[in-house]
PyMOL Python script that loads the backbone (N, CA, C, O; Angstrom):
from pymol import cmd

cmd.read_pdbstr("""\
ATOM      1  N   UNK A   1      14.372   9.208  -2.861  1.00  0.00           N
ATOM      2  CA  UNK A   1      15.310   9.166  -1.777  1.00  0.00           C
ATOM      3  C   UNK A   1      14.861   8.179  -0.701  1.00  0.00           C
ATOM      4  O   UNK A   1      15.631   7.516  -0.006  1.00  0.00           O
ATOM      5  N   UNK A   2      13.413   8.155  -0.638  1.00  0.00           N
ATOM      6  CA  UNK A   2      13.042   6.862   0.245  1.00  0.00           C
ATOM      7  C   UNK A   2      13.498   5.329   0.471  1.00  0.00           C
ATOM      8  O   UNK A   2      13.637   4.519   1.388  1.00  0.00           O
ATOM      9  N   UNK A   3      13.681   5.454  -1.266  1.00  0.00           N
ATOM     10  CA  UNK A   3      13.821   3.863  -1.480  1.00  0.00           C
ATOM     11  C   UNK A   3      15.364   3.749  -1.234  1.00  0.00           C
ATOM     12  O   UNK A   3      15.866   2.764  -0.693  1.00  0.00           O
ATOM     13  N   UNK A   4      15.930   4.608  -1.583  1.00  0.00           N
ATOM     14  CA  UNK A   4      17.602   4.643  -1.248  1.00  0.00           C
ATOM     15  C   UNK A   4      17.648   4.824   0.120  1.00  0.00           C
ATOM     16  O   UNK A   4      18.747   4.941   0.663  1.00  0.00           O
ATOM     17  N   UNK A   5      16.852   4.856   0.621  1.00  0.00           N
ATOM     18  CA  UNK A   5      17.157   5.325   1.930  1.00  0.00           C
ATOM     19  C   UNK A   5      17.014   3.905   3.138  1.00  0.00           C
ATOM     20  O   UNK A   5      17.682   3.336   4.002  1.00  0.00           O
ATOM     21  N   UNK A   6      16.039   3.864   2.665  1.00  0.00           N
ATOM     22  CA  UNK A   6      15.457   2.289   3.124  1.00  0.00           C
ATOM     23  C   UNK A   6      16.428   1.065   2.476  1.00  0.00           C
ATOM     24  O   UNK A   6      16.644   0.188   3.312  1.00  0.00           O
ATOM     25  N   UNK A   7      16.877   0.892   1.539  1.00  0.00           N
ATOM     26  CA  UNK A   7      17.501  -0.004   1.087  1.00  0.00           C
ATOM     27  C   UNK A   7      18.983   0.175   1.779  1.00  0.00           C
ATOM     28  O   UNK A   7      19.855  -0.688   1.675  1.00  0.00           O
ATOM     29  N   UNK A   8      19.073   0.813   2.152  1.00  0.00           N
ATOM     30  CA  UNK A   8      20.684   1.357   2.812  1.00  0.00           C
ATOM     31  C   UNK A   8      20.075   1.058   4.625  1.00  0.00           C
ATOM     32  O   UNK A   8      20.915   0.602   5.401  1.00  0.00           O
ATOM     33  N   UNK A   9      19.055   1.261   5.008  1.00  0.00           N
ATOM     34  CA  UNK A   9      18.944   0.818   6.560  1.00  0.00           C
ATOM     35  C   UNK A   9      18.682  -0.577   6.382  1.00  0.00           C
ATOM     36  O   UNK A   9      18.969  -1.152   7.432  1.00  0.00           O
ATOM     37  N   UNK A  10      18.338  -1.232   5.670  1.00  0.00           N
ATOM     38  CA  UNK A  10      18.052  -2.557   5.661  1.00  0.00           C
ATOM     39  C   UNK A  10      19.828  -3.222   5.334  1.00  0.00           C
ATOM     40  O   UNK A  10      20.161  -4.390   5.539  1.00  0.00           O
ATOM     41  N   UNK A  11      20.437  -2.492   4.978  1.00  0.00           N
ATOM     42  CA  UNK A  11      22.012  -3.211   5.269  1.00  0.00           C
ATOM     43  C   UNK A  11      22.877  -2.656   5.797  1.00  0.00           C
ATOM     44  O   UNK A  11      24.062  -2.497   5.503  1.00  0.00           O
ATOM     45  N   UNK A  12      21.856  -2.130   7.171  1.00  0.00           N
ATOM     46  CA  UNK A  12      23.124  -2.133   8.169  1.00  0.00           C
ATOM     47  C   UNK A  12      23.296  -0.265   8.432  1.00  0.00           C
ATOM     48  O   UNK A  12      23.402   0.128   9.594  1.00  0.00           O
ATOM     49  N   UNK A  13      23.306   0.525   7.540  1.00  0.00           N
ATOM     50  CA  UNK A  13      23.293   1.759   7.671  1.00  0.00           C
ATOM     51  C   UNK A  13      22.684   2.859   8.492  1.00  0.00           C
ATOM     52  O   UNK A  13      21.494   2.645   8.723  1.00  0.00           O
ATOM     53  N   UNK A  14      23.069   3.772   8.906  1.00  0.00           N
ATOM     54  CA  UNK A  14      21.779   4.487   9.749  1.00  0.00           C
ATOM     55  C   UNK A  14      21.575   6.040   8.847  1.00  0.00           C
ATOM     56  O   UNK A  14      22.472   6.854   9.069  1.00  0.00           O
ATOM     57  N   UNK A  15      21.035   6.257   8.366  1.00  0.00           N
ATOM     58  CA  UNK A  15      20.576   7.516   7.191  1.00  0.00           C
ATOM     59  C   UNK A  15      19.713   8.275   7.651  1.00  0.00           C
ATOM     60  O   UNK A  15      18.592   7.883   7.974  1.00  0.00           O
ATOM     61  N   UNK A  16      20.238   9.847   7.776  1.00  0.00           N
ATOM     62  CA  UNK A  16      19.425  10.554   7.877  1.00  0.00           C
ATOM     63  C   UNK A  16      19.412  11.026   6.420  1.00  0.00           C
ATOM     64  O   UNK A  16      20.192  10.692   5.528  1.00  0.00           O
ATOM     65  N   UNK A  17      17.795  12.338   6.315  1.00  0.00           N
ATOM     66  CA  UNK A  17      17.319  12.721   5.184  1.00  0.00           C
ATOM     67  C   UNK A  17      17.374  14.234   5.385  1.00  0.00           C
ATOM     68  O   UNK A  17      17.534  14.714   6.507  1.00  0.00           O
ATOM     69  N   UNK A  18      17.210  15.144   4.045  1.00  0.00           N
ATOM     70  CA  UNK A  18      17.001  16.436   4.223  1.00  0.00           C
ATOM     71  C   UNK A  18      15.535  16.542   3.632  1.00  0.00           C
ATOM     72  O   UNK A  18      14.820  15.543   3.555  1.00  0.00           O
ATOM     73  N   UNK A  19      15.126  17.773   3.226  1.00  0.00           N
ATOM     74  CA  UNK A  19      13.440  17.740   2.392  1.00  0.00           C
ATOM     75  C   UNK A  19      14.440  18.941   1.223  1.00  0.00           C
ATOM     76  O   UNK A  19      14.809  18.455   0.154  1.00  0.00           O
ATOM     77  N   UNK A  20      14.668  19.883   1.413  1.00  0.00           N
ATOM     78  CA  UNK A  20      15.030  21.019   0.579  1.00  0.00           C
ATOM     79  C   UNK A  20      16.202  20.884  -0.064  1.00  0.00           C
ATOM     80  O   UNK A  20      17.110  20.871   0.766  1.00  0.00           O
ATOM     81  N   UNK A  21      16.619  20.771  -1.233  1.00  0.00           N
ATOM     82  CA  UNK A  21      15.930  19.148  -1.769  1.00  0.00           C
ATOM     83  C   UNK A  21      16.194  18.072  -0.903  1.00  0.00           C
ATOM     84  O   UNK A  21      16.971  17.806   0.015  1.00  0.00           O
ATOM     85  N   UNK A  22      15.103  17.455  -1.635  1.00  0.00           N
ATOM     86  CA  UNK A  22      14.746  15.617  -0.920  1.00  0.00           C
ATOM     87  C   UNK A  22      16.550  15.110  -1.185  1.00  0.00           C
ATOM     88  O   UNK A  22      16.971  14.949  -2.331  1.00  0.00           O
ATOM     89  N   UNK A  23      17.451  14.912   0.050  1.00  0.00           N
ATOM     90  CA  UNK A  23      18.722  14.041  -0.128  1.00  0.00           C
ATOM     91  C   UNK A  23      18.978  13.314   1.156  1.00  0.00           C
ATOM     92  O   UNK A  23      18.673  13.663   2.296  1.00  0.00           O
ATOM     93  N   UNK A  24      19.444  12.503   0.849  1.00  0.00           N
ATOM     94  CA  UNK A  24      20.425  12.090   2.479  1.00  0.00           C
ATOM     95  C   UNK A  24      21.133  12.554   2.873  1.00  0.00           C
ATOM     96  O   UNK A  24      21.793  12.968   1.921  1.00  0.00           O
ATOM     97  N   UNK A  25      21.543  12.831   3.680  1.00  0.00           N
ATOM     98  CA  UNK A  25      22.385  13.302   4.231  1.00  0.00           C
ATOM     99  C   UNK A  25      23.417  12.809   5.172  1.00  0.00           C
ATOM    100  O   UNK A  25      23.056  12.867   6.348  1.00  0.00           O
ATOM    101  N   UNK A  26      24.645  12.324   4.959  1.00  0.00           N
ATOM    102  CA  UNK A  26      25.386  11.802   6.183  1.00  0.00           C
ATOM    103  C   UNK A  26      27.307  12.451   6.019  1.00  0.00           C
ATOM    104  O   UNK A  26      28.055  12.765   5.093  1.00  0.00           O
ATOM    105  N   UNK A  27      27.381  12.375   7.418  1.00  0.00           N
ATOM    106  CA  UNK A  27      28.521  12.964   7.984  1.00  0.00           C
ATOM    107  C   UNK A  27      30.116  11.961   7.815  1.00  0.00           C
ATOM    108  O   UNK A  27      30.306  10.890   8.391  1.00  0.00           O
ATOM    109  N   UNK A  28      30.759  12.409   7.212  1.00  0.00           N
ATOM    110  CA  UNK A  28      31.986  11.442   7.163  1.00  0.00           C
ATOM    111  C   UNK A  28      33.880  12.157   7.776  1.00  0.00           C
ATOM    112  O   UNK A  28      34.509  13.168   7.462  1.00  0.00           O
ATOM    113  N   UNK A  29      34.165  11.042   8.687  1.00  0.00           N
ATOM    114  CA  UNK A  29      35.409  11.735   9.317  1.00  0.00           C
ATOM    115  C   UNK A  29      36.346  10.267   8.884  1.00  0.00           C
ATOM    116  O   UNK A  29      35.949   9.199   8.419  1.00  0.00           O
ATOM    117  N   UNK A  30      37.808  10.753   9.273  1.00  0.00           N
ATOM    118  CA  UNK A  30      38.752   9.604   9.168  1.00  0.00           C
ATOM    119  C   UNK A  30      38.218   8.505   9.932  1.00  0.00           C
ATOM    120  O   UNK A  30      38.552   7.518   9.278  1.00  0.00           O
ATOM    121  N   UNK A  31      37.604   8.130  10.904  1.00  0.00           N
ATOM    122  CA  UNK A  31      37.306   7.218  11.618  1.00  0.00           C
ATOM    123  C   UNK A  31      36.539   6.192  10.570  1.00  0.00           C
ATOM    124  O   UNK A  31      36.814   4.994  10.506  1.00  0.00           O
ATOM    125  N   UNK A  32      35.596   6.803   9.806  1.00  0.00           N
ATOM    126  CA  UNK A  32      35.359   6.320   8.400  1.00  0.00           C
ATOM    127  C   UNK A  32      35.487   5.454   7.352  1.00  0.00           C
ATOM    128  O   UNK A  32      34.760   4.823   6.584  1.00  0.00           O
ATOM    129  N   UNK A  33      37.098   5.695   7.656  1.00  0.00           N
ATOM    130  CA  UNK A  33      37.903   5.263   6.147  1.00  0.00           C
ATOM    131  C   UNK A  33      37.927   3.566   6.048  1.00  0.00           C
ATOM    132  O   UNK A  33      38.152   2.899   5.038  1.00  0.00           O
ATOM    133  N   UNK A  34      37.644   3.112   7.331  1.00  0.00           N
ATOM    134  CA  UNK A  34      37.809   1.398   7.072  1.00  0.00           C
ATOM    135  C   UNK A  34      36.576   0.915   6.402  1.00  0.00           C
ATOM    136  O   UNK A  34      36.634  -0.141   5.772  1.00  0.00           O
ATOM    137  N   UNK A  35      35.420   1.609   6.477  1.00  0.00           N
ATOM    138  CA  UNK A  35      34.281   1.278   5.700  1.00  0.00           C
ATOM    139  C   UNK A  35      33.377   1.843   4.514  1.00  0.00           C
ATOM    140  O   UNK A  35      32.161   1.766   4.342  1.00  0.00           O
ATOM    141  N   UNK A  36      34.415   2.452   3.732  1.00  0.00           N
ATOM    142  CA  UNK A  36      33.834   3.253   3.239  1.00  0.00           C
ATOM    143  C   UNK A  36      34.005   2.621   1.457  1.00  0.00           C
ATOM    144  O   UNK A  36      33.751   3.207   0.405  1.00  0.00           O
ATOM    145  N   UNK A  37      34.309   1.814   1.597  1.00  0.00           N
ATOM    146  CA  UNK A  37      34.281   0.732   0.187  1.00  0.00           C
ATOM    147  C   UNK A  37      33.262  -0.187   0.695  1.00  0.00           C
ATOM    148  O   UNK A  37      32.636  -0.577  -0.291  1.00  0.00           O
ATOM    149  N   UNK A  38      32.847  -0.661   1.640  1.00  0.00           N
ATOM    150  CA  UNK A  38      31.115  -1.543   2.533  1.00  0.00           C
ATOM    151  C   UNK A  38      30.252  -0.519   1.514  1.00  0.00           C
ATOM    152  O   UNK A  38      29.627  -0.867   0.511  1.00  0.00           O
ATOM    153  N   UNK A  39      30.374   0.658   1.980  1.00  0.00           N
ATOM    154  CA  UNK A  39      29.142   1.726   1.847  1.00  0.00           C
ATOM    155  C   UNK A  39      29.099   2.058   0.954  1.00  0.00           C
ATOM    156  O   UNK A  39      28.014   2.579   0.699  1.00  0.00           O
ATOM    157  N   UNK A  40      30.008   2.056  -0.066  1.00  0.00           N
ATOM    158  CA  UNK A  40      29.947   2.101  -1.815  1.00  0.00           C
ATOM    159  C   UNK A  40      29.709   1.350  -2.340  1.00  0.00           C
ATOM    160  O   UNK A  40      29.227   1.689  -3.421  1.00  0.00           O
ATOM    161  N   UNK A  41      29.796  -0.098  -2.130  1.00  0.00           N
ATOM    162  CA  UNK A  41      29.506  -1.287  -2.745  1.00  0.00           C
ATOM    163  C   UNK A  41      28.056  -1.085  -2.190  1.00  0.00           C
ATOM    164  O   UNK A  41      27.299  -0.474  -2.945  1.00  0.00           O
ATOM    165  N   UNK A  42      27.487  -1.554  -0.837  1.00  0.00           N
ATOM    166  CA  UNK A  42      26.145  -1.220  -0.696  1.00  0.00           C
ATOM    167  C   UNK A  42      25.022  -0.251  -1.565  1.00  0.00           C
ATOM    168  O   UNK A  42      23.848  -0.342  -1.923  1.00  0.00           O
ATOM    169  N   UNK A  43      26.039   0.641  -1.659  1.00  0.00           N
ATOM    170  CA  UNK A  43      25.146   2.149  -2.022  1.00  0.00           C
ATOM    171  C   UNK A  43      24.942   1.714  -3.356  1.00  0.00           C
ATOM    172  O   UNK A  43      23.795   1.298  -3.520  1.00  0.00           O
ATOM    173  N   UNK A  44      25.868   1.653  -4.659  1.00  0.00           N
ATOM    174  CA  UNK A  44      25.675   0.859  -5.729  1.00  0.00           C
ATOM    175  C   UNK A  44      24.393  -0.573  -6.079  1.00  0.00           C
ATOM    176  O   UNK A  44      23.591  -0.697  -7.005  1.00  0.00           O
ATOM    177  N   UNK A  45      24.729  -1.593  -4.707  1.00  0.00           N
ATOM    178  CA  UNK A  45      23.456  -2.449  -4.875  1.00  0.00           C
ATOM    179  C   UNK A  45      22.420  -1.851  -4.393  1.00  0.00           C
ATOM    180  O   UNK A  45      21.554  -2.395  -5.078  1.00  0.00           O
ATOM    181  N   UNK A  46      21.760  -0.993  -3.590  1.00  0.00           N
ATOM    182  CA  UNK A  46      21.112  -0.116  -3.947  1.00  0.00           C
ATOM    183  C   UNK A  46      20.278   0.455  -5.098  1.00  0.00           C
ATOM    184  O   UNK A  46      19.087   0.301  -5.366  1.00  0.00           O
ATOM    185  N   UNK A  47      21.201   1.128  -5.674  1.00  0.00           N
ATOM    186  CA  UNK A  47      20.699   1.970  -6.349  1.00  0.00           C
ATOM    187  C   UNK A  47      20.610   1.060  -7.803  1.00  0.00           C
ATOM    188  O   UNK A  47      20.061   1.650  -8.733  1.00  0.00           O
ATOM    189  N   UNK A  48      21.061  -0.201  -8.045  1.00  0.00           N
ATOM    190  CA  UNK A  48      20.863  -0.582  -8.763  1.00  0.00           C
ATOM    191  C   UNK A  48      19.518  -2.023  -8.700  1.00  0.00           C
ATOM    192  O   UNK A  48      18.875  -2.514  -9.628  1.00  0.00           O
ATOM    193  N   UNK A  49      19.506  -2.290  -7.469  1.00  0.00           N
ATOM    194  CA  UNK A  49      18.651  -2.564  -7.524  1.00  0.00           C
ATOM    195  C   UNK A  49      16.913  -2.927  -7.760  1.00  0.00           C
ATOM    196  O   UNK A  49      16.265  -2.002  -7.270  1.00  0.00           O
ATOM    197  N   UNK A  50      16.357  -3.584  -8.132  1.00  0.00           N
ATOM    198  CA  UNK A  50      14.834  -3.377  -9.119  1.00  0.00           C
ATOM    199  C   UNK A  50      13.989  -3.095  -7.502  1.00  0.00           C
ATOM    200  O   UNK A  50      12.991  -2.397  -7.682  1.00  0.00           O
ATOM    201  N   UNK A  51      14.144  -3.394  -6.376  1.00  0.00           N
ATOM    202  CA  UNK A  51      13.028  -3.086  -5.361  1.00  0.00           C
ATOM    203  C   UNK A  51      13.312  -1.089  -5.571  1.00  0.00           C
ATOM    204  O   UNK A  51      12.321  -0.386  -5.369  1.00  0.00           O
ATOM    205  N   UNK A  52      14.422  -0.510  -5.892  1.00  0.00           N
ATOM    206  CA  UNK A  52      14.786   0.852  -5.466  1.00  0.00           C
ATOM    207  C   UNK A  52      13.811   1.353  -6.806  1.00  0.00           C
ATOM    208  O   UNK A  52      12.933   2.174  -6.541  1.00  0.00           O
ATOM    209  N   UNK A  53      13.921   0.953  -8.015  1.00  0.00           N
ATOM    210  CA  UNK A  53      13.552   1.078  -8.485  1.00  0.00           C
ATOM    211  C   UNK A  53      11.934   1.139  -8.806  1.00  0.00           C
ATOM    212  O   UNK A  53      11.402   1.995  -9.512  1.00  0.00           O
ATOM    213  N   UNK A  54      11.229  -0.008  -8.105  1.00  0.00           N
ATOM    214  CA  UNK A  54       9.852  -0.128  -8.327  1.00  0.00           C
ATOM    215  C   UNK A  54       9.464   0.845  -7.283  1.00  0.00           C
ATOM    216  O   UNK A  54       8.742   1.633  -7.894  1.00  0.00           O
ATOM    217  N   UNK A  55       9.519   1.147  -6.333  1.00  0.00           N
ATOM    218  CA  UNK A  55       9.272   2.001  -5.237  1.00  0.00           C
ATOM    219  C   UNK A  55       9.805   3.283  -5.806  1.00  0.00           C
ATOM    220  O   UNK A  55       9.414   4.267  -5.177  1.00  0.00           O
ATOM    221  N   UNK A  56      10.698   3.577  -6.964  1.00  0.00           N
ATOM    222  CA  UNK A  56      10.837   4.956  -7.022  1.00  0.00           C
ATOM    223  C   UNK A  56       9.826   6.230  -7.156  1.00  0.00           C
ATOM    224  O   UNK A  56       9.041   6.268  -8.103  1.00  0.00           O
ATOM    225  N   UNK A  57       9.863   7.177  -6.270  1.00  0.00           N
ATOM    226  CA  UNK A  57       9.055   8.345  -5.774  1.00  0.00           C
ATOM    227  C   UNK A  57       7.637   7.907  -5.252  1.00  0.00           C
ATOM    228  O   UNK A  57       6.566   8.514  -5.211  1.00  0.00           O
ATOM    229  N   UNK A  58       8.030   6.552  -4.840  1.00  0.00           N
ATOM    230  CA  UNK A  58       6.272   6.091  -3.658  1.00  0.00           C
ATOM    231  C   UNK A  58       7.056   6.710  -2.179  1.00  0.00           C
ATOM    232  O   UNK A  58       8.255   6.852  -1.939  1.00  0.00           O
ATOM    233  N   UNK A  59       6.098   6.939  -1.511  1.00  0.00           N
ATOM    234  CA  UNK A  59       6.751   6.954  -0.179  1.00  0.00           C
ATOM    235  C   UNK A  59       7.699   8.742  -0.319  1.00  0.00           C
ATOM    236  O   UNK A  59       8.259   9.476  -1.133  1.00  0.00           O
ATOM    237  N   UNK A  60       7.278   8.625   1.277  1.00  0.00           N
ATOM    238  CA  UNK A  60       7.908  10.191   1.956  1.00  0.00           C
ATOM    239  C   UNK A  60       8.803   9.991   3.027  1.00  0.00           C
ATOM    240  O   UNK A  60       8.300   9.254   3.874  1.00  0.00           O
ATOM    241  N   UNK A  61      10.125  10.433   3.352  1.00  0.00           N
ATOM    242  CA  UNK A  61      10.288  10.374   4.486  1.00  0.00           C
ATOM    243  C   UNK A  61      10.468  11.275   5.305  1.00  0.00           C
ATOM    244  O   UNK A  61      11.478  11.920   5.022  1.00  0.00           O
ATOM    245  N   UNK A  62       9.674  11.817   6.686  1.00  0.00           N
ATOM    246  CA  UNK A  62      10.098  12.816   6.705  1.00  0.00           C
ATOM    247  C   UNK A  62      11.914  12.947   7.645  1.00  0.00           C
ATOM    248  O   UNK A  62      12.616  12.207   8.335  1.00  0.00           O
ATOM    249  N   UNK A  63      11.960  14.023   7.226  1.00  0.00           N
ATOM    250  CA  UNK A  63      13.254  14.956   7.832  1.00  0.00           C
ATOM    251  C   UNK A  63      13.459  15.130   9.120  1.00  0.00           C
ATOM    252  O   UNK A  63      12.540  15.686   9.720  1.00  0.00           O
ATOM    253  N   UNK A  64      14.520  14.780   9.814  1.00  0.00           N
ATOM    254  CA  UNK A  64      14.448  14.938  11.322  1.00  0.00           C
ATOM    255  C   UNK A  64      15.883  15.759  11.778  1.00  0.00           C
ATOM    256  O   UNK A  64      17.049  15.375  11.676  1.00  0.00           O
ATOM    257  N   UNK A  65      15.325  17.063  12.331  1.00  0.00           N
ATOM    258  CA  UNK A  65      17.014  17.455  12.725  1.00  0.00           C
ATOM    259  C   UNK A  65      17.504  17.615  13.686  1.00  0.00           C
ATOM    260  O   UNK A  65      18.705  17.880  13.730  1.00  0.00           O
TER     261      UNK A  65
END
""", "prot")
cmd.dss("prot")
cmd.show_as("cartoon", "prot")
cmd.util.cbc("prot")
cmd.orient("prot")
């Protein structure tokens, strides 16, 4: 979840995390809706990306509520 997490603040995103289980966590309202194909396309390069990948389960982040 780190590396997804980090790869998503590095374009632009602001992500919070949970620990129980390790997820992100973020809040979505209609105000939303104009960017929410940005944040799927992002989220996809992401997760497909080889940095998300080589970093997968290095690194902790903690949880802030």
């Amino acid at each position: 979840m780190a590396a997804v997490g980090k790869g998503m603040t590095a374009r632009g995103w602001t992500v919070g995390y949970v620990n129980d289980p390790p997820g992100i966590h973020h809040m979505l309202n209609l105000t939303h809706e104009p960017v929410v194909g940005q944040y799927l396309s992002d989220m996809k390069a992401v997760l497909e990306g080889p940095q998300t990948h080589a970093s997968a389960g290095a690194g902790r982040v903690e949880a802030r509520y």
